[in-house]
Biopython code that builds the backbone (N, CA, C, O; Angstrom):
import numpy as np
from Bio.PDB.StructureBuilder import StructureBuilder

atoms = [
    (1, "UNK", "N", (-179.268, -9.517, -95.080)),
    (1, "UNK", "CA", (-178.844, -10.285, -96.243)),
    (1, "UNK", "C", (-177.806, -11.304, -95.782)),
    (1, "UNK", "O", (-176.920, -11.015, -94.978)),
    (2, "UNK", "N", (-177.981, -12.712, -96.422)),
    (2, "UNK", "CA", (-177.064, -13.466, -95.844)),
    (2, "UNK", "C", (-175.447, -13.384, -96.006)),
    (2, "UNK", "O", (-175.353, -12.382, -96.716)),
    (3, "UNK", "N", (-174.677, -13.645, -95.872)),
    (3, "UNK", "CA", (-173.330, -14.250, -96.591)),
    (3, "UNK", "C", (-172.756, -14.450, -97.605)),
    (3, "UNK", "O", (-171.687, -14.044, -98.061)),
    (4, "UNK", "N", (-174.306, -15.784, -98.319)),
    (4, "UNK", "CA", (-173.793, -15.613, -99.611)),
    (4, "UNK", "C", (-174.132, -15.015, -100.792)),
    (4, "UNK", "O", (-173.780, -14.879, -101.963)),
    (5, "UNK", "N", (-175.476, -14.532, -99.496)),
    (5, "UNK", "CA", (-176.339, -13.416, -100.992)),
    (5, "UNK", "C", (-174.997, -12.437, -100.971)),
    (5, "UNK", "O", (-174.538, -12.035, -102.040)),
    (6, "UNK", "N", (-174.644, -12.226, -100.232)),
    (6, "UNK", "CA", (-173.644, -10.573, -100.297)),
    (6, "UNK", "C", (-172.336, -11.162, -101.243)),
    (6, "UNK", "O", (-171.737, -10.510, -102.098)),
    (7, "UNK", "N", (-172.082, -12.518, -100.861)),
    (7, "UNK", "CA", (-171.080, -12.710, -102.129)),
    (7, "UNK", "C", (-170.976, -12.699, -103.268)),
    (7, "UNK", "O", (-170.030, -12.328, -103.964)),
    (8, "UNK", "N", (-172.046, -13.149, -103.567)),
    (8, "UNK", "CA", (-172.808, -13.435, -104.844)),
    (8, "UNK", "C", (-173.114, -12.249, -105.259)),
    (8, "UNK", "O", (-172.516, -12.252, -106.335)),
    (9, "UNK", "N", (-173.860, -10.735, -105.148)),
    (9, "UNK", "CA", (-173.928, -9.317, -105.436)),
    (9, "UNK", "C", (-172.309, -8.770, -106.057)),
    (9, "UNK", "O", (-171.986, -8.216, -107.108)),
    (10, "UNK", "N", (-171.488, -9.246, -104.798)),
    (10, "UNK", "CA", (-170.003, -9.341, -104.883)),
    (10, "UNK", "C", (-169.759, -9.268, -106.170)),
    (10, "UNK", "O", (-169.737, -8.401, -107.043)),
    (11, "UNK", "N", (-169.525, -10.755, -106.034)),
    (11, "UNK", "CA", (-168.812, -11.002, -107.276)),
    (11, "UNK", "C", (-169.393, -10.430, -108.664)),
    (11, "UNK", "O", (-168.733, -10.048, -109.630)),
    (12, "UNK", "N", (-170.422, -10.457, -108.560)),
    (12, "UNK", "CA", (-171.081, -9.899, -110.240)),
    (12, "UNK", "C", (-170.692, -8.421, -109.956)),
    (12, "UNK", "O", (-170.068, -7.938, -110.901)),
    (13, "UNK", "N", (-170.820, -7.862, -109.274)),
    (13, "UNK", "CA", (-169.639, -6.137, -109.122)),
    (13, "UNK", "C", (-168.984, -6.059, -109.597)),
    (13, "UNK", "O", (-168.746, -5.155, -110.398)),
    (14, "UNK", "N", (-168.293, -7.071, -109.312)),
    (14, "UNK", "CA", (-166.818, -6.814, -109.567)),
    (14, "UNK", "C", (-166.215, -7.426, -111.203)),
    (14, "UNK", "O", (-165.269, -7.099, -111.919)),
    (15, "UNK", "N", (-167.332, -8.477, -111.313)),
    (15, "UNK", "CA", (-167.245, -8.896, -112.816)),
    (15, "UNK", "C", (-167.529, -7.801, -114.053)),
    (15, "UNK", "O", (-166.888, -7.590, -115.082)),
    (16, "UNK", "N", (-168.982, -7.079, -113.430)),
    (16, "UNK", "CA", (-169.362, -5.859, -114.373)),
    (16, "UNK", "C", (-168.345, -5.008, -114.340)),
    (16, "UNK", "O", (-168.054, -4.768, -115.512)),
    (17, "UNK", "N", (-167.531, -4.324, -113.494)),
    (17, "UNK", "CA", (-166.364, -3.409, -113.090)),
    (17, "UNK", "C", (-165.361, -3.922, -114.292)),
    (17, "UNK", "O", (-165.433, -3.264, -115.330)),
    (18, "UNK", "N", (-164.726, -4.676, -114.277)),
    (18, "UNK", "CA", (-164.138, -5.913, -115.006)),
    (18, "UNK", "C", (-164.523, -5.622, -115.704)),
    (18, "UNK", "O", (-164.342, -4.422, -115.909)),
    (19, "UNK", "N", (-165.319, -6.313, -116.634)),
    (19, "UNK", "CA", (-165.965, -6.164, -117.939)),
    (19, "UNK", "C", (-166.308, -4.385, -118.329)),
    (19, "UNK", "O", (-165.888, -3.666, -119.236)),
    (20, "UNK", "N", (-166.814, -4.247, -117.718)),
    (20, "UNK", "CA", (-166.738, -2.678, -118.006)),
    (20, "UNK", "C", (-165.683, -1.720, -118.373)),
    (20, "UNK", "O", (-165.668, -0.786, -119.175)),
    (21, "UNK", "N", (-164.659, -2.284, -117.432)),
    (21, "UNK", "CA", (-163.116, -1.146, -117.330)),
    (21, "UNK", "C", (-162.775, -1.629, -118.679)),
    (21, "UNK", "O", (-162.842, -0.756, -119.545)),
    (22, "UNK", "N", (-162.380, -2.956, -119.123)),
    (22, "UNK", "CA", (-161.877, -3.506, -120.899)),
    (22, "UNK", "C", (-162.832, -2.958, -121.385)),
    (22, "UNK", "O", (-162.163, -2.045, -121.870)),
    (23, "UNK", "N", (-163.806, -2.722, -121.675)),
    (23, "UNK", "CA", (-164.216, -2.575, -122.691)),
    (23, "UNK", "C", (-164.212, -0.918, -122.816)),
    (23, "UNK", "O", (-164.642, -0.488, -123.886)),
    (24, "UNK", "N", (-163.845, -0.103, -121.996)),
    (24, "UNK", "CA", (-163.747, 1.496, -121.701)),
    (24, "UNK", "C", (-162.221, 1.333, -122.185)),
    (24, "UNK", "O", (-161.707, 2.423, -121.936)),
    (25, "UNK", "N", (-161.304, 0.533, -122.727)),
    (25, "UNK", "CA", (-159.999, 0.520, -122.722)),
    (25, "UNK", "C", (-160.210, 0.480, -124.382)),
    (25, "UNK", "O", (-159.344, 0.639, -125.241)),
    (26, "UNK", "N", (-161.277, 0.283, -124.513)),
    (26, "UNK", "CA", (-161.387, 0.316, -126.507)),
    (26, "UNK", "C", (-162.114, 1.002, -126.725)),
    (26, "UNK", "O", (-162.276, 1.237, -127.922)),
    (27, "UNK", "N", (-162.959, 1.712, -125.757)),
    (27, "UNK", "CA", (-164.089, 3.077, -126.099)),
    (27, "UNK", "C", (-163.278, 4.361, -125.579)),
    (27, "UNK", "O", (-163.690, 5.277, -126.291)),
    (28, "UNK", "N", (-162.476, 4.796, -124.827)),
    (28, "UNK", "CA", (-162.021, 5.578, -124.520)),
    (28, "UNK", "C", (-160.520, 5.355, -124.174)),
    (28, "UNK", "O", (-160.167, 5.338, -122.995)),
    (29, "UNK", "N", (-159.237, 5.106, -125.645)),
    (29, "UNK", "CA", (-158.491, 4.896, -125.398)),
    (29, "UNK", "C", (-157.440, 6.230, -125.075)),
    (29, "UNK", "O", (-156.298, 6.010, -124.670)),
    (30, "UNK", "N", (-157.880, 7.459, -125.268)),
    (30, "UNK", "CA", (-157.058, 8.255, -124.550)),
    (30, "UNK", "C", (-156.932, 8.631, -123.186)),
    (30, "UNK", "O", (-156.235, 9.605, -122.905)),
    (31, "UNK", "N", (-157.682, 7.801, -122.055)),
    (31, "UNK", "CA", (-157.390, 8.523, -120.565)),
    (31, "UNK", "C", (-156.637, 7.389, -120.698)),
    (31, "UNK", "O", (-155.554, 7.762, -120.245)),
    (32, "UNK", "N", (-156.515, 6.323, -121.004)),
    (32, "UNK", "CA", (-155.638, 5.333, -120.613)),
    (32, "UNK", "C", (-154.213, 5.572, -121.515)),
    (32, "UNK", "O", (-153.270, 4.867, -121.156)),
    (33, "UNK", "N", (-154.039, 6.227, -122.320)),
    (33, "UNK", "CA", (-152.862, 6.327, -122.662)),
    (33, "UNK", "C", (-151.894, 7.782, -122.190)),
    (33, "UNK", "O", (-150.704, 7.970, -122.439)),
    (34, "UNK", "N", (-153.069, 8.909, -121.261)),
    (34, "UNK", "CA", (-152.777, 9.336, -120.989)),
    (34, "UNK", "C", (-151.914, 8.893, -118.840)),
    (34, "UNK", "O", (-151.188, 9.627, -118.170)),
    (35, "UNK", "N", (-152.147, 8.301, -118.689)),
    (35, "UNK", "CA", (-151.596, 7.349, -117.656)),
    (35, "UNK", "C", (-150.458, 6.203, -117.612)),
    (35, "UNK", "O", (-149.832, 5.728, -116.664)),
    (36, "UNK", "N", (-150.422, 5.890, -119.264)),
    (36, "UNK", "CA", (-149.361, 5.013, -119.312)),
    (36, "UNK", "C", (-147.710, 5.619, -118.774)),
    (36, "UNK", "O", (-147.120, 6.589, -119.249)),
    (37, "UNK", "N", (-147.230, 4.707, -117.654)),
    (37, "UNK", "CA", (-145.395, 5.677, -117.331)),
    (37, "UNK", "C", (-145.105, 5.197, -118.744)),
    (37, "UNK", "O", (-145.370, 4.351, -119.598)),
    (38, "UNK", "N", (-144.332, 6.370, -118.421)),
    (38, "UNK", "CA", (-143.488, 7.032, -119.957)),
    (38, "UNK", "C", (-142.355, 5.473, -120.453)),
    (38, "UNK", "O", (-142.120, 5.173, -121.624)),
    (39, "UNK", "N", (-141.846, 4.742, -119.284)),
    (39, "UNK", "CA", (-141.040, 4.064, -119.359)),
    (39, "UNK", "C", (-141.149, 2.268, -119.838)),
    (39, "UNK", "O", (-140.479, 1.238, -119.920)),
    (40, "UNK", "N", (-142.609, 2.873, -120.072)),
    (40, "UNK", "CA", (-143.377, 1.429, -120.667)),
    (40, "UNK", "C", (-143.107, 1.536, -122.142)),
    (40, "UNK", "O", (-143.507, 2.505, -122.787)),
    (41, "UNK", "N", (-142.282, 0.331, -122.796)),
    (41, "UNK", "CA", (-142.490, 0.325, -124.272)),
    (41, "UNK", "C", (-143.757, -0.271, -124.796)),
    (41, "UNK", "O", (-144.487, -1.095, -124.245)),
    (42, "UNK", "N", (-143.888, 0.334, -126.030)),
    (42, "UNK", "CA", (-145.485, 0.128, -126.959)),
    (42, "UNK", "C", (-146.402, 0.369, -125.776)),
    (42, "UNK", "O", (-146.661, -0.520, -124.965)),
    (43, "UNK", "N", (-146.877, 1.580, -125.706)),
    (43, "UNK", "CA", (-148.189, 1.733, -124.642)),
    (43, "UNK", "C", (-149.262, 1.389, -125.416)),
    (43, "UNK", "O", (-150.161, 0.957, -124.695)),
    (44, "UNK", "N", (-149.581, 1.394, -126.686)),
    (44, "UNK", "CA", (-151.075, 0.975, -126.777)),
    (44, "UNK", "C", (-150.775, -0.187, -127.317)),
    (44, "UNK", "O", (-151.505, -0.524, -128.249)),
    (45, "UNK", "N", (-150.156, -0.710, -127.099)),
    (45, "UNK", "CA", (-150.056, -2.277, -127.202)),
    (45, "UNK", "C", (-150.724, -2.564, -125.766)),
    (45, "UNK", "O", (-151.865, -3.027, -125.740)),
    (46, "UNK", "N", (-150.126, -2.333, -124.736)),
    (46, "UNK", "CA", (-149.688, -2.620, -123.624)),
    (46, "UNK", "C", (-151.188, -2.374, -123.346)),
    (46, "UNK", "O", (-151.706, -3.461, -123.089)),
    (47, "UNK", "N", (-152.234, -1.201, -123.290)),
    (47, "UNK", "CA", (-153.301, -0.711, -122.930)),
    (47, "UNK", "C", (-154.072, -1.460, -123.614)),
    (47, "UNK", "O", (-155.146, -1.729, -123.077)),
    (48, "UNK", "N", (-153.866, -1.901, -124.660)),
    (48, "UNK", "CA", (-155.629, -2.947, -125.563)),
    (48, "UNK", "C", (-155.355, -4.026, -124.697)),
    (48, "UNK", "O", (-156.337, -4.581, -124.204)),
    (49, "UNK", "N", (-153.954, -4.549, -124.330)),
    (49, "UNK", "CA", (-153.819, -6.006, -123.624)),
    (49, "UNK", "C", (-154.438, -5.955, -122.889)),
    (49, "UNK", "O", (-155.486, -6.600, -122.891)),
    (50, "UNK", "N", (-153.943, -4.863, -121.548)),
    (50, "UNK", "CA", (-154.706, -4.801, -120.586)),
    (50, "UNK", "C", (-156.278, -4.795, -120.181)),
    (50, "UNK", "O", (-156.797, -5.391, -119.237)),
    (51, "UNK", "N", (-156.981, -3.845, -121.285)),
    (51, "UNK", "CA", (-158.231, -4.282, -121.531)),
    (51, "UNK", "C", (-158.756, -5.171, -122.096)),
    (51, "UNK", "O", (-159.972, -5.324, -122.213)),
    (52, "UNK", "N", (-157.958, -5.824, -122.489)),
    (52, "UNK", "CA", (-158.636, -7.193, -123.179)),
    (52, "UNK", "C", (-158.338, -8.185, -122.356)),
    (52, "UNK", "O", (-159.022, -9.187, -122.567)),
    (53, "UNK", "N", (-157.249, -8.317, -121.136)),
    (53, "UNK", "CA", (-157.255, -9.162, -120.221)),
    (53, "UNK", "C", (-158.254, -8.593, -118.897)),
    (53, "UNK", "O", (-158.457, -9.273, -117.891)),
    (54, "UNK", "N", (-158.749, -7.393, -119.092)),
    (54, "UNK", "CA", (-159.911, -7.288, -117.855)),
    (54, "UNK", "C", (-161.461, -7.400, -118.563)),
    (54, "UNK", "O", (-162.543, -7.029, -118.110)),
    (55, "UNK", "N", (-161.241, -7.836, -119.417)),
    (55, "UNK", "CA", (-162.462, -8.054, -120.290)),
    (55, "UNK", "C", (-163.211, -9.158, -119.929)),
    (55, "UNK", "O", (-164.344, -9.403, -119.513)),
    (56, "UNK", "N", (-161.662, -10.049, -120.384)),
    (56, "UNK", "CA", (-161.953, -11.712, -120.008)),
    (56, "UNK", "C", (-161.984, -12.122, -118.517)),
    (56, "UNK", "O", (-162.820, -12.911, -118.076)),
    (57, "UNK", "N", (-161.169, -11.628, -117.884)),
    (57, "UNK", "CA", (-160.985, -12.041, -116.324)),
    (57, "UNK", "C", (-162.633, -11.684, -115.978)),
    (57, "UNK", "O", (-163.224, -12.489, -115.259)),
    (58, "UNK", "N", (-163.118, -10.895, -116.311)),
    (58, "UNK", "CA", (-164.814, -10.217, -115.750)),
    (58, "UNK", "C", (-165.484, -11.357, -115.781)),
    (58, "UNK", "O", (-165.969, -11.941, -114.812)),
    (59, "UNK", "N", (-165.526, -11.823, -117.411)),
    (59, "UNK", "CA", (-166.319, -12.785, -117.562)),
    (59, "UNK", "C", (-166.081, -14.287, -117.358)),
    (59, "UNK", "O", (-166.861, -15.180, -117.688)),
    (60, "UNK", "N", (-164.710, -14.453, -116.677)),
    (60, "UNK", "CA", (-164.193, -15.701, -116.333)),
    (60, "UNK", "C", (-164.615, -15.810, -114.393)),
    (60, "UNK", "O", (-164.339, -16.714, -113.603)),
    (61, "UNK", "N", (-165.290, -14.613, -114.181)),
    (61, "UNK", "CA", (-165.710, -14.508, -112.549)),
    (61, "UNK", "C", (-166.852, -15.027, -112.668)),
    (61, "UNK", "O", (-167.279, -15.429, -111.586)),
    (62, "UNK", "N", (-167.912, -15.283, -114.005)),
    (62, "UNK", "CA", (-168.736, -15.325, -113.619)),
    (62, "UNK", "C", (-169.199, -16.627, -114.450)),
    (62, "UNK", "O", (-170.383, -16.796, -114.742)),
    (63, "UNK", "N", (-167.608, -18.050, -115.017)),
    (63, "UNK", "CA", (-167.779, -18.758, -114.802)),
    (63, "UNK", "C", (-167.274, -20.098, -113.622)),
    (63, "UNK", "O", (-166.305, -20.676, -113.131)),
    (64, "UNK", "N", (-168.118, -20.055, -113.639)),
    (64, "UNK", "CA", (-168.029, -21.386, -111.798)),
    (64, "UNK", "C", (-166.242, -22.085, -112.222)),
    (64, "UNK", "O", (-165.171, -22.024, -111.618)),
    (65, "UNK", "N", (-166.691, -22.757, -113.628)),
    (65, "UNK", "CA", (-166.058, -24.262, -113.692)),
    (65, "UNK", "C", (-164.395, -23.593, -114.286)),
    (65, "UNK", "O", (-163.462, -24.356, -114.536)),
    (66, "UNK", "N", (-164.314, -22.406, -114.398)),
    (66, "UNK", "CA", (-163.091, -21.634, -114.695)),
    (66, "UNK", "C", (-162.714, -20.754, -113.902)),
    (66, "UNK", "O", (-161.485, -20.696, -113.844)),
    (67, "UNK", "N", (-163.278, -19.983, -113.213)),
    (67, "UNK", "CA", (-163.197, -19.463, -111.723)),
    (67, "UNK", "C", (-162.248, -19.930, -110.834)),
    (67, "UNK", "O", (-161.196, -19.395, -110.483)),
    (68, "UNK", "N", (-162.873, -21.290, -110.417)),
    (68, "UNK", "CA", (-162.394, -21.816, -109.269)),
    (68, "UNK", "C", (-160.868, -22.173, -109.441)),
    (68, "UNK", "O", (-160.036, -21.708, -108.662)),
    (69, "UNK", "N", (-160.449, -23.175, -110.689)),
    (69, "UNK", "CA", (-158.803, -23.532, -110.387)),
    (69, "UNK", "C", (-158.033, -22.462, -111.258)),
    (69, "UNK", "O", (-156.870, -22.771, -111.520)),
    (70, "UNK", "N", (-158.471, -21.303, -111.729)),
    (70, "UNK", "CA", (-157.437, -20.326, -112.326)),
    (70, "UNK", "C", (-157.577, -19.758, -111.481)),
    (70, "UNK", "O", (-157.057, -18.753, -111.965)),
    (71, "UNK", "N", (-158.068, -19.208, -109.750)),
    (71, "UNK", "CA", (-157.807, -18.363, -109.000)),
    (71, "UNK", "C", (-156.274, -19.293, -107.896)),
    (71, "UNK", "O", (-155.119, -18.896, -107.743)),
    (72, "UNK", "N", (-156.624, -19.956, -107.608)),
    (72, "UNK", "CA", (-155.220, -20.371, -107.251)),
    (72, "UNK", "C", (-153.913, -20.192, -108.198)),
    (72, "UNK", "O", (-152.848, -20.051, -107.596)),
    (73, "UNK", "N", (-153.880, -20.182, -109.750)),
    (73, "UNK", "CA", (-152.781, -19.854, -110.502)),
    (73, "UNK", "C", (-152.490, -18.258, -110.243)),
    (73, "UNK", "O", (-151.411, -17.682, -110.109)),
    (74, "UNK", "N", (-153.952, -17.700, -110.220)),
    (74, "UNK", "CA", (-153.629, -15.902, -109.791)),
    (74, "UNK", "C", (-152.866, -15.680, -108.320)),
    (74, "UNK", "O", (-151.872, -14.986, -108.104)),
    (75, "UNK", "N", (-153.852, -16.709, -107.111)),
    (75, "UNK", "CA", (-152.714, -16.394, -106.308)),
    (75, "UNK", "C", (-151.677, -16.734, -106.002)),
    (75, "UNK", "O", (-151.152, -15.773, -105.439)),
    (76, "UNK", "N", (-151.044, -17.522, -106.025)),
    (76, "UNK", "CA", (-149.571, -18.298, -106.558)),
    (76, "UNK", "C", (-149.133, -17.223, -107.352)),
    (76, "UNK", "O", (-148.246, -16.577, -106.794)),
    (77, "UNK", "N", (-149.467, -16.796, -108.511)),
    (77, "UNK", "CA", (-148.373, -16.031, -109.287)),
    (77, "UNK", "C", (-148.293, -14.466, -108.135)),
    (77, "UNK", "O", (-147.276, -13.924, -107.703)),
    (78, "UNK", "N", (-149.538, -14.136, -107.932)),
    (78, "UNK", "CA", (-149.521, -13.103, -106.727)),
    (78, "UNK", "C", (-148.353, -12.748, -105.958)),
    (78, "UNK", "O", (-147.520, -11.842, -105.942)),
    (79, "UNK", "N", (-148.582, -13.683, -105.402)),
    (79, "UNK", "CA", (-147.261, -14.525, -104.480)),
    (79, "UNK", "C", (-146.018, -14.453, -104.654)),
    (79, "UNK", "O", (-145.188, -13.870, -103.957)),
    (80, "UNK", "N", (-145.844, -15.175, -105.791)),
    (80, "UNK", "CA", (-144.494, -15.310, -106.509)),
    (80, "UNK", "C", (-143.678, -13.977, -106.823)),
    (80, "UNK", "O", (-142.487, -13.760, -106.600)),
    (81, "UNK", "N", (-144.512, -13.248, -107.324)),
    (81, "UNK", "CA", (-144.200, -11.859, -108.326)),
    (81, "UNK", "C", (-143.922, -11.003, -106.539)),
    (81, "UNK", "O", (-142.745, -10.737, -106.299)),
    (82, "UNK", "N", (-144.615, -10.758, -105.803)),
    (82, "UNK", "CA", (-144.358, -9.991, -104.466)),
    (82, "UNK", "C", (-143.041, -10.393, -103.922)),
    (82, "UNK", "O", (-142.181, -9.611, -103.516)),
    (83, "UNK", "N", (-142.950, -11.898, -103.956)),
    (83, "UNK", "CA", (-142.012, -12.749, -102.750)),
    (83, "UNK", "C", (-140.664, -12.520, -103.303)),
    (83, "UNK", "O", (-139.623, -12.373, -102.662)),
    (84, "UNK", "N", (-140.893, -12.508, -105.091)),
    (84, "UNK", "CA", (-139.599, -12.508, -105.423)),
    (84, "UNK", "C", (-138.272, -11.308, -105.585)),
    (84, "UNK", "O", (-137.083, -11.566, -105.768)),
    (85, "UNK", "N", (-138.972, -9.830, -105.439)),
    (85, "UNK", "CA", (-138.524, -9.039, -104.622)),
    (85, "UNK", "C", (-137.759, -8.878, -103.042)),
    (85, "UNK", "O", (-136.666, -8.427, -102.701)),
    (86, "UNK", "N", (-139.130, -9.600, -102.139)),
    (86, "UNK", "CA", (-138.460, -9.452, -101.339)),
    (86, "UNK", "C", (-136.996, -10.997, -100.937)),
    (86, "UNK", "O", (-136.105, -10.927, -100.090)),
    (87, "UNK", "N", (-137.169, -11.712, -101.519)),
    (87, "UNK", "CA", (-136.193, -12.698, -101.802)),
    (87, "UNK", "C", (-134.969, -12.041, -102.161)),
    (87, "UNK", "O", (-133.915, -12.311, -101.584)),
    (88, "UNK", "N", (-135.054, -11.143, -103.138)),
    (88, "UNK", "CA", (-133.854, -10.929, -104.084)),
    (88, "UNK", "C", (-132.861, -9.429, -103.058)),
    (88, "UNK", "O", (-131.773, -8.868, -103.192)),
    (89, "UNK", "N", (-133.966, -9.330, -102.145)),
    (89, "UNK", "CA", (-133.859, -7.976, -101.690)),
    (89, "UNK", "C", (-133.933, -6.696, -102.124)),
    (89, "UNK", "O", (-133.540, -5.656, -101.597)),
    (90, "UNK", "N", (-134.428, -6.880, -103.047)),
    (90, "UNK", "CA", (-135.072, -5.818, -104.327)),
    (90, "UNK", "C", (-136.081, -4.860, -103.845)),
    (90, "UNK", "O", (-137.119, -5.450, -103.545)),
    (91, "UNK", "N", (-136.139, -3.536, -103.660)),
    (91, "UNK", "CA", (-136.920, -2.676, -103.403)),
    (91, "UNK", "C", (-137.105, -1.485, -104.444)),
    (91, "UNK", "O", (-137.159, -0.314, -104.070)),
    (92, "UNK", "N", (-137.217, -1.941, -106.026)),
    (92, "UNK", "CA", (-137.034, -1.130, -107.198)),
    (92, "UNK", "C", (-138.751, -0.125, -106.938)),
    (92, "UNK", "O", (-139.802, -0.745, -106.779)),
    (93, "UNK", "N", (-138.725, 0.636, -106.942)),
    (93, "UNK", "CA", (-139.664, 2.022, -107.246)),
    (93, "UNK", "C", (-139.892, 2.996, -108.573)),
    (93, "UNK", "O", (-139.785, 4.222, -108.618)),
    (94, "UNK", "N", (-140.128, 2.374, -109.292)),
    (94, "UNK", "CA", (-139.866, 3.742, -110.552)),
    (94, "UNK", "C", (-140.303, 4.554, -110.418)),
    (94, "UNK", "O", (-140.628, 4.978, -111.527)),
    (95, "UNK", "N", (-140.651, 5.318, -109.532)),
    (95, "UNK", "CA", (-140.990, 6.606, -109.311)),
    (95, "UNK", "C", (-139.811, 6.906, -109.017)),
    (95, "UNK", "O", (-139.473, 7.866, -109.709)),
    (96, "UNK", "N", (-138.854, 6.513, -108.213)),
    (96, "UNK", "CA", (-137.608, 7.155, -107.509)),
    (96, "UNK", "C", (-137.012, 7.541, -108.749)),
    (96, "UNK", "O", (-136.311, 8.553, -108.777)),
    (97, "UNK", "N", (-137.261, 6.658, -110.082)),
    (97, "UNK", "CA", (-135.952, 7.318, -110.810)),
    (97, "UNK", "C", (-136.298, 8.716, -111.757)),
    (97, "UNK", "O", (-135.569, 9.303, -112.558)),
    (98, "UNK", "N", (-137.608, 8.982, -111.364)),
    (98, "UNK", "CA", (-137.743, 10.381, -112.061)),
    (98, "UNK", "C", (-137.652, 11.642, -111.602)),
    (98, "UNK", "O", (-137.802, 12.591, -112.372)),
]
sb = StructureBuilder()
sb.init_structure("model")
sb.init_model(0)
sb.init_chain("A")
sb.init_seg("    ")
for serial, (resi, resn, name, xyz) in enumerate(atoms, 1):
    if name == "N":
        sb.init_residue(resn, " ", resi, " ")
    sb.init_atom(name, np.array(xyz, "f"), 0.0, 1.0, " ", f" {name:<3s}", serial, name[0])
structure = sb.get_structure()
């Protein structure tokens, strides 16, 4: 199989995964609220978001013309959100504080 056949399989994986996991976030909202840390305010706020932002991201993989320049904003913010820890010298864990 070539390259881009395997990318192309890829990506629709990972879109169905995507699309699949949101929409399991409104069909089966108790394993996910059973996972929320305790230290998160409004968890099922927090849990429909989340599935409703892996809902859309699924189906935003599997358009071309929206794909392409919102993945540079993902990795940039990627980036940002990692770097700015180690910038600040910040090594926060919330696990440590339980």
């Amino acid at each position: 199989m070539e390259n881009r056949k395997i990318r192309t399989v890829m990506k629709y994986l990972l879109a169905i995964s995507f699309i699949g996991a949101g929409l399991n976030h409104f069909a089966n909202p108790e394993f996910y609220m059973g996972i929320m840390p305790p230290y998160l305010p409004w968890p099922s706020a927090l849990h429909l978001t989340a599935g409703f932002f892996e809902f859309v991201f699924g189906v935003m993989l599997l358009i071309h013309w929206i794909r392409l320049p919102l993945q540079f904003v993902m990795i940039a913010w990627a980036w940002w959100y990692t770097k700015a820890d180690e910038v600040k010298g910040l090594n926060y864990d919330p696990r440590k504080d339980s």
